[in-house]
C-alpha positions in Angstrom: 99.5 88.1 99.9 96.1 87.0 101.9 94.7 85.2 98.4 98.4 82.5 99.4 96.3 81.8 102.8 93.5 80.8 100.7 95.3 77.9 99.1 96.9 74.8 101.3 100.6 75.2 101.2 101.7 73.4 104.2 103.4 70.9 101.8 105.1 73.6 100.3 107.8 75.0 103.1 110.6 76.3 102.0 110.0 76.9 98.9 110.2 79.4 96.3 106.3 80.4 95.5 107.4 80.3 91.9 108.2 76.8 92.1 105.1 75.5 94.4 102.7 72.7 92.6 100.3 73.1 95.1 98.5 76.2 93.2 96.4 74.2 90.6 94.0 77.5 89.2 96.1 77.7 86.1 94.7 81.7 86.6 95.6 82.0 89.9 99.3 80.0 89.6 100.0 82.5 86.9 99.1 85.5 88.7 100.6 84.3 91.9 104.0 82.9 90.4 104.4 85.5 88.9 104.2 88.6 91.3 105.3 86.6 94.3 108.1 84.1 92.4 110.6 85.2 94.9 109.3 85.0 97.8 109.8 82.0 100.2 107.2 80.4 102.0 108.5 79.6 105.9 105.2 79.0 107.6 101.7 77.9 106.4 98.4 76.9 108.4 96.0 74.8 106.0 92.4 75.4 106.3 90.8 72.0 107.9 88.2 71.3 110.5 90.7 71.3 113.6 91.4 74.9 113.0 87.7 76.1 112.4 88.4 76.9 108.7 91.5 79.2 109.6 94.3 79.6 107.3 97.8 81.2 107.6 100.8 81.7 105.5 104.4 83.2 106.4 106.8 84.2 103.7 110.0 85.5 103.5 112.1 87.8 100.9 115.6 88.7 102.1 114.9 90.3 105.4 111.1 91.4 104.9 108.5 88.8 106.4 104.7 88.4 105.2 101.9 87.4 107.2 98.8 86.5 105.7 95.7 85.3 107.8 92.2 84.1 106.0 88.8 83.9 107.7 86.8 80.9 108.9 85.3 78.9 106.0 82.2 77.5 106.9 81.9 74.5 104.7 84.7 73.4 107.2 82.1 72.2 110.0 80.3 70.5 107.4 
């Protein structure tokens, strides 16, 4: 679930990770879509310079919630 907080899915709320376009590593889509095709995604951070590099992601699957948090990425300050 942390590698979703990794990608910029703030455009993507409310839906179904197996129906997302944002994911363009054709490896990564696959591997994601396929695992986490149910899952819904409620609540996303994107990584940018206002947040220091910090991402988060929030998704939902009937009544079971998911949050994922990534690290600072340096090349943000850049």
């Amino acid at each position: 679930m942390s590698n979703l907080s990794y990608l910029n899915l703030e455009s993507e709320l409310y839906k179904k990770i197996g129906n997302t376009s944002s994911i363009d590593d054709e490896k990564r889509k696959n591997e994601l879509k396929e695992e986490l095709k149910d899952w819904t995604i409620i609540k996303a951070q994107d990584s940018n310079f206002w947040s220091g590099g910090l991402g988060a992601i929030a998704v939902k699957k009937g009544h079971d919630i998911v949050i994922g948090y990534r690290g600072t990425k340096l090349d943000a300050f850049r």
